[in-house]
LUMTI-321793 format. One record per residue (C-alpha): residue number from 1; residue in three letters; y, z, x. Coordinates in Angstrom, 2 decimals. Each point is the difference from the previous one (the first is absolute). Example, Ala and Ser with C-alpha at 12.3 -4.5 7.8 and 13.67 -1.06 7.14 Angstrom:
residues 2
+-----+---------+---------+---------+---------+
! num ! residuo !      py !      pz !      px !
+-----+---------+---------+---------+---------+
!   1 !     ala !   -4.50 !    7.80 !   12.30 !
!   2 !     ser !    3.44 !   -0.66 !    1.37 !
+-----+---------+---------+---------+---------+
***
This chain:
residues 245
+-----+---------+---------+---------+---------+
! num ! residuo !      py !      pz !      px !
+-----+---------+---------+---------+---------+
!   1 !     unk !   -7.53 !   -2.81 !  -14.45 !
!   2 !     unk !   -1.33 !    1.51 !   -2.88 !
!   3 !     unk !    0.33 !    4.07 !   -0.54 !
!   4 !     unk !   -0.96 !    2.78 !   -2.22 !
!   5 !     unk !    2.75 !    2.24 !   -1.54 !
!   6 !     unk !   -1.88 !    3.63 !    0.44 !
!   7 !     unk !    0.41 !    2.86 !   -2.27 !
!   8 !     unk !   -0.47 !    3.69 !    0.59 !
!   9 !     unk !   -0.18 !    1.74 !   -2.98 !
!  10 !     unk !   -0.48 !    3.33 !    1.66 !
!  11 !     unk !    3.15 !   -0.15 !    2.17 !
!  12 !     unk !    2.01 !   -2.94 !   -2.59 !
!  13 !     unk !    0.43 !   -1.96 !    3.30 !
!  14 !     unk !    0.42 !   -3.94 !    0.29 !
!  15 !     unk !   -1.79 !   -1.95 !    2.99 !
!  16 !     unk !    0.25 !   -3.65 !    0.70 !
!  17 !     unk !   -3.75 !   -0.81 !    1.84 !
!  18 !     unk !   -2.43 !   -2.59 !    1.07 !
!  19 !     unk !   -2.94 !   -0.26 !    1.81 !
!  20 !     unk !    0.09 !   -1.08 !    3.94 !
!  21 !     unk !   -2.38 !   -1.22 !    2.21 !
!  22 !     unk !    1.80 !    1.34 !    2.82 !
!  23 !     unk !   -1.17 !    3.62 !   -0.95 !
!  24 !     unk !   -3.39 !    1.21 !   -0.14 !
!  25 !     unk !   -1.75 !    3.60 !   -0.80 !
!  26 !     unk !   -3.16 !    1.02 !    1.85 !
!  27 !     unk !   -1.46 !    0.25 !   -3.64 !
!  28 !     unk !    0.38 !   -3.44 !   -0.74 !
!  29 !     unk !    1.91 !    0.70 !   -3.11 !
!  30 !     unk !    3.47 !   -2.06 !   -0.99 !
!  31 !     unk !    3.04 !    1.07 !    2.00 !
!  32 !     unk !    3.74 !   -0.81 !   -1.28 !
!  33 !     unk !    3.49 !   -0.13 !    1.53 !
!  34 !     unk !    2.41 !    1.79 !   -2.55 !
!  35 !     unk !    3.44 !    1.22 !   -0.97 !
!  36 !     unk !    0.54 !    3.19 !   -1.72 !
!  37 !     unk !    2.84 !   -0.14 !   -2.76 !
!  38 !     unk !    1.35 !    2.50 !   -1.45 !
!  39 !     unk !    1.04 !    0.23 !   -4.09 !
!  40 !     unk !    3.62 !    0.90 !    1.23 !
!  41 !     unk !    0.22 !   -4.23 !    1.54 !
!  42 !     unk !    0.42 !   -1.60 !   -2.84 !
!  43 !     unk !    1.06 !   -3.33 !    1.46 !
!  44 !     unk !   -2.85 !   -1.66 !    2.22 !
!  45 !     unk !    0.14 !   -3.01 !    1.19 !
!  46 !     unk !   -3.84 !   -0.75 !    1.55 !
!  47 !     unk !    1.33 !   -3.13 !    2.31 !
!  48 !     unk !    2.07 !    2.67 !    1.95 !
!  49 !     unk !   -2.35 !    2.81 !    0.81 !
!  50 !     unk !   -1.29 !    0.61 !    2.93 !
!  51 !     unk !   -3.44 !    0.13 !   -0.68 !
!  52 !     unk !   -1.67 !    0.16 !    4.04 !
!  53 !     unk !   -1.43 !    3.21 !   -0.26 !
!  54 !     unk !   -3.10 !    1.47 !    1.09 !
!  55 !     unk !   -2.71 !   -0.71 !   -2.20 !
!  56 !     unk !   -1.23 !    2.30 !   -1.83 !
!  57 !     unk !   -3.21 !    0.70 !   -2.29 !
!  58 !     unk !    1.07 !   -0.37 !   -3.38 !
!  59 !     unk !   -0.53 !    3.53 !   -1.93 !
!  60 !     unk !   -2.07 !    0.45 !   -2.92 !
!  61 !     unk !    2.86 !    1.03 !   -2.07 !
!  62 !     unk !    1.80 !   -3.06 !    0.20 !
!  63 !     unk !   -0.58 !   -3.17 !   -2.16 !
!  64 !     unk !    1.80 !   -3.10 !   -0.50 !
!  65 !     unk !    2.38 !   -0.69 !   -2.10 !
!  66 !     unk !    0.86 !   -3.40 !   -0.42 !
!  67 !     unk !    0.04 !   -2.88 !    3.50 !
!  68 !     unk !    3.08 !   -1.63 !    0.97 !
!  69 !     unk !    0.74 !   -3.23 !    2.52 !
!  70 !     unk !    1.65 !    2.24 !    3.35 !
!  71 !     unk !    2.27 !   -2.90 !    1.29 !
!  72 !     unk !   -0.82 !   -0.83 !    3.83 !
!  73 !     unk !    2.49 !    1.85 !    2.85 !
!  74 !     unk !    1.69 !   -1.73 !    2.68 !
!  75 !     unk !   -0.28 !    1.07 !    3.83 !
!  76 !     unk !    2.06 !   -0.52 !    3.08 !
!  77 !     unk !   -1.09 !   -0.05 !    3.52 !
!  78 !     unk !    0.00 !   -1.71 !    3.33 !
!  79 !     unk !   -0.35 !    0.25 !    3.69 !
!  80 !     unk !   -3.71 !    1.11 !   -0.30 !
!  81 !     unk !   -0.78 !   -2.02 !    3.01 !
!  82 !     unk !   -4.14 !    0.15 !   -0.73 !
!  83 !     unk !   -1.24 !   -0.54 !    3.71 !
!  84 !     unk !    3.11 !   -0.33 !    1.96 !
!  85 !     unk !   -0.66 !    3.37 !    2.49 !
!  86 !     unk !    3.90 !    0.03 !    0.96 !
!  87 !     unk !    0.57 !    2.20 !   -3.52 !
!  88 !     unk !   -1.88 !    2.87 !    2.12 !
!  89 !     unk !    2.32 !    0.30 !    2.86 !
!  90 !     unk !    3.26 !   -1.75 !   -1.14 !
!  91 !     unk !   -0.20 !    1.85 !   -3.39 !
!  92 !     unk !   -2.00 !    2.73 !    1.05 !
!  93 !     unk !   -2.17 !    0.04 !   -3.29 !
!  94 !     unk !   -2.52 !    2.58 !   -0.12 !
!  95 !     unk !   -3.49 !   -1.51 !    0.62 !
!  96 !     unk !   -2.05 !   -0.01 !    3.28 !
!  97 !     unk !   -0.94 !   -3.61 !   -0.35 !
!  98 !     unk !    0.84 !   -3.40 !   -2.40 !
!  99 !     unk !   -3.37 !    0.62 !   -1.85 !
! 100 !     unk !    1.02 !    3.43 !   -0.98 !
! 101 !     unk !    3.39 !   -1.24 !   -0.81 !
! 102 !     unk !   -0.96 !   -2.94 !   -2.25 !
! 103 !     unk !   -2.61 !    1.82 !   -1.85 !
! 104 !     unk !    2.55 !    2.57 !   -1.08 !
! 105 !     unk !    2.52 !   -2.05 !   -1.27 !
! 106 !     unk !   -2.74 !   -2.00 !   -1.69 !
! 107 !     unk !   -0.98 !    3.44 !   -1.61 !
! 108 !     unk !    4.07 !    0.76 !   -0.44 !
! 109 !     unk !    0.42 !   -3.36 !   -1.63 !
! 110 !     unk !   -2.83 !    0.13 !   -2.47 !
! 111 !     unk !    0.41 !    3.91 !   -1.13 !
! 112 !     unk !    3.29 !   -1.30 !   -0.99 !
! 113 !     unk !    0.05 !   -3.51 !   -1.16 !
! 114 !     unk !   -2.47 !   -1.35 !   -3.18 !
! 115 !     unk !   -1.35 !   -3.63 !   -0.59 !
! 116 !     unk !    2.03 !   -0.76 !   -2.21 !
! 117 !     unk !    3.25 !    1.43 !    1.75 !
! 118 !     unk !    2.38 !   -2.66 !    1.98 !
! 119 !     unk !    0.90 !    0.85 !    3.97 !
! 120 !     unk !    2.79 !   -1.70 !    1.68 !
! 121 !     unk !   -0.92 !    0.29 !    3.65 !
! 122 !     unk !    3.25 !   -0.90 !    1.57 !
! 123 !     unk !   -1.29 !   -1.10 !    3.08 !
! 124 !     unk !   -1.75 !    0.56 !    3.64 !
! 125 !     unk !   -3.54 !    0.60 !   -2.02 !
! 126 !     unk !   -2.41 !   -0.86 !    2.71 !
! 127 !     unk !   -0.68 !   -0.70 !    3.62 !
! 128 !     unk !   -1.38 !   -3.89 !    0.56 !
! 129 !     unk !   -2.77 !    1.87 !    2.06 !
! 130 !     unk !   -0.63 !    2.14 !   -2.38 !
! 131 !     unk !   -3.05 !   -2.30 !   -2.52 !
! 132 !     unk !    0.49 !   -1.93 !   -2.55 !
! 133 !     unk !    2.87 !    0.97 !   -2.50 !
! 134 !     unk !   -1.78 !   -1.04 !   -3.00 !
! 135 !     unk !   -2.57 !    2.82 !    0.73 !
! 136 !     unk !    2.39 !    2.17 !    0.31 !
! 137 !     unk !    1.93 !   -0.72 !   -3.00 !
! 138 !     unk !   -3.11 !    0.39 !   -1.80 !
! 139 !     unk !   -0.57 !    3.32 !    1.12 !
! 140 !     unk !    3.29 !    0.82 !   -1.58 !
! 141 !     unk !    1.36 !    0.99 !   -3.98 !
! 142 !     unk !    1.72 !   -1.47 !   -1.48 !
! 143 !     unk !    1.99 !   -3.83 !   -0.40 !
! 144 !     unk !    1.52 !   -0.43 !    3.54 !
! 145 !     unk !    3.47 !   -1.89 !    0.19 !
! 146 !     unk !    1.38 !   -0.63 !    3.88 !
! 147 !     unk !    3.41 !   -0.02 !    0.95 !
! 148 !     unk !   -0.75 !   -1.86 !    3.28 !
! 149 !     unk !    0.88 !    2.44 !    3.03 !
! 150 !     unk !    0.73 !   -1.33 !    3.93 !
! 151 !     unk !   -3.73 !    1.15 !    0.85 !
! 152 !     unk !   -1.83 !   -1.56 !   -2.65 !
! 153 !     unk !   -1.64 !   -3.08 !    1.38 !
! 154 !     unk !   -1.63 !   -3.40 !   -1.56 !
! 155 !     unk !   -2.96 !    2.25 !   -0.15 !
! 156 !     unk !    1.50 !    2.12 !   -2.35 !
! 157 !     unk !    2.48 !   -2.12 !   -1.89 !
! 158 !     unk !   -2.60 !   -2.86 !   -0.77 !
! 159 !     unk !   -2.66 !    3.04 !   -1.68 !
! 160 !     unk !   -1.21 !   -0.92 !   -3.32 !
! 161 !     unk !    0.00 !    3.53 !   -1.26 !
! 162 !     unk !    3.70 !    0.36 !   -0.23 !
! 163 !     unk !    1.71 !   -0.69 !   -3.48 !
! 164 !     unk !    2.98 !   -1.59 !    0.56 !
! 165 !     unk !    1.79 !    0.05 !    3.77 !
! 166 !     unk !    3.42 !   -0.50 !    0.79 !
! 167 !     unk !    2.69 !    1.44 !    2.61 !
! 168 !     unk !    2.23 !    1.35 !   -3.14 !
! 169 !     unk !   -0.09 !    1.08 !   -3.16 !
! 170 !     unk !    2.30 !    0.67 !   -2.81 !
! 171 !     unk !   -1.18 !    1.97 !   -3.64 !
! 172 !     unk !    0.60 !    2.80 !   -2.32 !
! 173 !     unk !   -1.78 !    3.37 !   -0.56 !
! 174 !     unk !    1.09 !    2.91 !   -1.48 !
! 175 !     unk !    2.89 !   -1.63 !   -0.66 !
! 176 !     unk !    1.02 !   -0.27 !    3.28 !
! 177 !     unk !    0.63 !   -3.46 !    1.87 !
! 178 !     unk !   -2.10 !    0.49 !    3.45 !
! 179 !     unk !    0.23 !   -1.91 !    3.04 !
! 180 !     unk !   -2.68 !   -0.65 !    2.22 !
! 181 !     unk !    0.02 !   -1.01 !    3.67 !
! 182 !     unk !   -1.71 !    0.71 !    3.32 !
! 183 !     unk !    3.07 !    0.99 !    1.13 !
! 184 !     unk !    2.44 !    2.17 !   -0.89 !
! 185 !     unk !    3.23 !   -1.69 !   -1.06 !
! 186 !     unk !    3.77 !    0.92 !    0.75 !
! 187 !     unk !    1.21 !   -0.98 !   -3.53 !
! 188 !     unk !   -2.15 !   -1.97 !   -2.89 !
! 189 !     unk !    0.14 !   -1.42 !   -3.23 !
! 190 !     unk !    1.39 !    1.95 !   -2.69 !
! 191 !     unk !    0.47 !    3.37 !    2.34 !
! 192 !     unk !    2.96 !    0.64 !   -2.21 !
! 193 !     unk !   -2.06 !    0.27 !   -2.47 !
! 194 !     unk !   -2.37 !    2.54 !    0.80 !
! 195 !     unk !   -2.81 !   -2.31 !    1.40 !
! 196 !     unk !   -2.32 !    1.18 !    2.17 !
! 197 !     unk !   -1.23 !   -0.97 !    3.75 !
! 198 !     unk !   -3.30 !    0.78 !    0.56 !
! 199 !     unk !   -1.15 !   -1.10 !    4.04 !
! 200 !     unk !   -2.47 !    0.53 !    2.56 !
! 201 !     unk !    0.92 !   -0.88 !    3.61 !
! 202 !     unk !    1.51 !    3.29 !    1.09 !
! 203 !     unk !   -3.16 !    2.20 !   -0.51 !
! 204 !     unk !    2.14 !    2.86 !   -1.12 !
! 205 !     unk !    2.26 !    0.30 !    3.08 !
! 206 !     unk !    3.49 !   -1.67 !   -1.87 !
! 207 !     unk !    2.56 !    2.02 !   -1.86 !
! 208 !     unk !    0.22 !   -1.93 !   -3.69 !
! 209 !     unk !    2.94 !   -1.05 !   -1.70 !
! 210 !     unk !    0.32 !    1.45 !   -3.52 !
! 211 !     unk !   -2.77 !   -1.24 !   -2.71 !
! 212 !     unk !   -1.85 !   -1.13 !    3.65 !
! 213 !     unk !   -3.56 !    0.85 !    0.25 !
! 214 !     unk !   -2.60 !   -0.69 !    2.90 !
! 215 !     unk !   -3.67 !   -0.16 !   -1.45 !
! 216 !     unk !   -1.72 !   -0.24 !    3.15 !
! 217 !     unk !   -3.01 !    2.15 !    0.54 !
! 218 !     unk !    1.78 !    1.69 !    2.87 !
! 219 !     unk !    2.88 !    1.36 !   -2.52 !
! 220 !     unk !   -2.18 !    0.64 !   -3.30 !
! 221 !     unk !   -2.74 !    1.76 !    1.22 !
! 222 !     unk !   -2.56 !   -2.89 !    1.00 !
! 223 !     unk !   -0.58 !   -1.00 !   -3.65 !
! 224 !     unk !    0.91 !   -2.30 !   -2.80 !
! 225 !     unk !    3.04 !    1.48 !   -1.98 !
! 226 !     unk !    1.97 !   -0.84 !   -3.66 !
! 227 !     unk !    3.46 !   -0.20 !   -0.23 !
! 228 !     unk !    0.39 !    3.03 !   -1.61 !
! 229 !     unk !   -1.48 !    2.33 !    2.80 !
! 230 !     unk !    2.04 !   -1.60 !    2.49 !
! 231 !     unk !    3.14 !    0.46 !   -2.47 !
! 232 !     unk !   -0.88 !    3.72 !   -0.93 !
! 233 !     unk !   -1.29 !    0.77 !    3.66 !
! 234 !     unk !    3.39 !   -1.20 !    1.41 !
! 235 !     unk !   -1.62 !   -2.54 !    2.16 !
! 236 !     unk !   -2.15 !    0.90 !    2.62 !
! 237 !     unk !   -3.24 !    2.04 !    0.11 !
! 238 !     unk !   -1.22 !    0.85 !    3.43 !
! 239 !     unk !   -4.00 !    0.30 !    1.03 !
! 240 !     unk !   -2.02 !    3.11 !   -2.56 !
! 241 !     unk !   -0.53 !    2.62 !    2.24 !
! 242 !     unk !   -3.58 !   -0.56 !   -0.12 !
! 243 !     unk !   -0.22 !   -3.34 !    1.31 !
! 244 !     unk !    2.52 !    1.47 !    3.05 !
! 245 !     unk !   -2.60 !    2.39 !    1.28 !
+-----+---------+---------+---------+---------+
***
């Protein structure tokens, strides 16, 4: 993902910008996602900002500085359940109907997650009578890993559009050695350590162990999240208060 390092040289402010399909002005004119940085941060590290913001029109005052190569984020989630209509009353999500609720966490997933961004989708993605997953998929940001989950069927495990699929995984981000499983575990490797559970399964209804984190939609909101939300956030974010009314 290539971006423009924006200068301001009315206000002496830093932004870290790029262009995005996913925003549009009624003008037809160029519309950019962007970070303000003040003079005062003098260490920025591009890989970890958070740079999902509302798009803005770029201002006239601004012009680039120099581009830089923004390295790709890494999301979390599970439990979506696309088409399975027992999220509505068992987890009492807020939409009248599956259509409404798959087309808004479609819109949650994609407002959040970029092409070029890897999602681990730690399992229960889709109902078998819900189409065919490769649609889906394609319908959706980003490079999709699955955790395999005890409602994802052949249908959904033998898609083409996932890159890789397992039932665990093992790696390092942030310097921190993260666990992934459908479920949540009692103990795992390296706890000691500091590792890191992240699960589905429990759609936000289990108390955690320490350095325990459930990424279901149910306890983060019904979108995609990075590890460092959930660690800053404390764990679980319930439903925005729009998207309860």
């Amino acid at each position: 993902m290539i971006a423009l390092v924006i200068i301001d040289p009315v206000r002496q402010n830093l932004a870290v910008c790029w262009p995005t399909s996913a925003t549009a002005t009624t003008s037809g004119s160029a519309c950019y996602s962007m970070d303000i940085i003040s003079p005062r941060q003098s260490k920025v590290k591009l890989g970890n900002l958070d740079l999902r913001k509302e798009g803005r029109q770029l201002p006239a005052s601004w012009r680039a500085a120099e581009t830089h190569h923004v390295a790709q984020m890494i999301y979390f989630t599970s439990d979506t359940h696309f088409g399975d209509p027992r999220v509505l009353q068992i987890d009492r999500r807020p939409f009248p109907d599956m259509t409404a609720h798959d087309l808004a966490l479609i819109e949650n997933w994609n407002e959040r997650v970029g092409d070029e961004d890897d999602v681990w989708h730690l399992g229960d993605f889709m109902s078998a009578r819900a189409g065919d997953c490769d649609q889906l998929l394609a319908r959706l940001n980003g490079r999709k890993h699955l955790i395999v989950g005890n409602n994802d069927p052949p249908t959904t495990t033998n898609a083409k559009g996932w890159a890789s699929i397992q039932y665990y995984a093992e790696f390092w981000t942030d310097d921190r050695l993260l666990i992934l499983c459908h479920y949540a575990f009692r103990t795992w490797n390296q706890m000691g350590r500091n590792s890191i559970n992240l699960h589905g399964h429990s759609h936000g209804r289990m108390k955690p162990l320490p350095r325990q984190h459930d990424v279901g939609v149910d306890a983060q909101g019904l979108r995609p999240v990075t590890l460092s939300s959930i660690l800053t956030k404390g764990g679980m974010i319930r439903y925005p208060r729009e998207e309860r009314q």
